[in-house]
C-alpha positions in Angstrom: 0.0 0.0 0.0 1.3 3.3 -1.1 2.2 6.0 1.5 -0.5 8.2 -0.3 -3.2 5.5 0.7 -2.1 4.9 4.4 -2.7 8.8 4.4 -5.8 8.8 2.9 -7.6 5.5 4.7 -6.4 7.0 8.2 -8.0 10.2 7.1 -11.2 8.7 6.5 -10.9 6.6 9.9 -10.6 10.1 11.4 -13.3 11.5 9.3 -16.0 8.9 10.0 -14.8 8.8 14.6 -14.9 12.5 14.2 -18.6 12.2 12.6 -19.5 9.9 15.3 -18.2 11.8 17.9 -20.1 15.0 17.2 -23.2 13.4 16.6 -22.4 11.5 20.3 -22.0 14.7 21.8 -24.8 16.4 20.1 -26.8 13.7 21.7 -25.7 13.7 25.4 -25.7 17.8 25.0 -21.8 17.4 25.8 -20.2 20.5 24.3 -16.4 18.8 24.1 -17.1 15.5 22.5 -18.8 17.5 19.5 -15.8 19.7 19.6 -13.4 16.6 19.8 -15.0 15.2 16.9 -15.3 18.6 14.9 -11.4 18.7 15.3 -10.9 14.9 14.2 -12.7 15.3 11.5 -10.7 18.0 10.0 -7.8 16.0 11.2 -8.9 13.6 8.9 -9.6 15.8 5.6 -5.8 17.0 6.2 -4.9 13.2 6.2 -6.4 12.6 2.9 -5.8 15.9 1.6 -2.1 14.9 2.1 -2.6 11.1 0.8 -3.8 13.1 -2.4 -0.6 15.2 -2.5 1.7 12.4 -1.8 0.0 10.2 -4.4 0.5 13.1 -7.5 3.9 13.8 -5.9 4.7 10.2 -7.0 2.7 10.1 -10.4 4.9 13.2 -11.1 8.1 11.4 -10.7 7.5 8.3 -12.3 6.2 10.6 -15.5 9.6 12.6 -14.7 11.7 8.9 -14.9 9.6 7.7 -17.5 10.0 10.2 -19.8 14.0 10.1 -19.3 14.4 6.4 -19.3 12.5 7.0 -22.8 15.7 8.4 -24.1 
């Protein structure tokens, strides 16, 4: 599994506890949970904005090597 996909499945992990933890503390009228999952969950976009970044970073260079193994 690629670095850029470790980022971006632990992102979603984040996402989804974060989503669960808001709606947790929504429920039980428990101010910090909701802002504990508020925070995970953007956490978690960061994580698979980075797996994103990570994964073009490594498309880039392999059209990079590519392109002068070509040659």
């Amino acid at each position: 599994m690629s670095e850029g996909t470790e980022d971006r499945t632990r992102g979603t992990w984040d996402e989804t506890k974060g989503k669960v933890k808001e709606a947790v503390g929504d429920t039980a009228d428990d101010e910090s949970m909701e802002r504990e999952g508020r925070k995970d969950q953007m956490r978690g976009k960061g994580e698979r904005a980075k797996g994103h970044v990570k994964d073009a970073a490594e498309d880039v260079k392999e059209g990079v090597k590519s392109t002068f193994d070509d040659d």
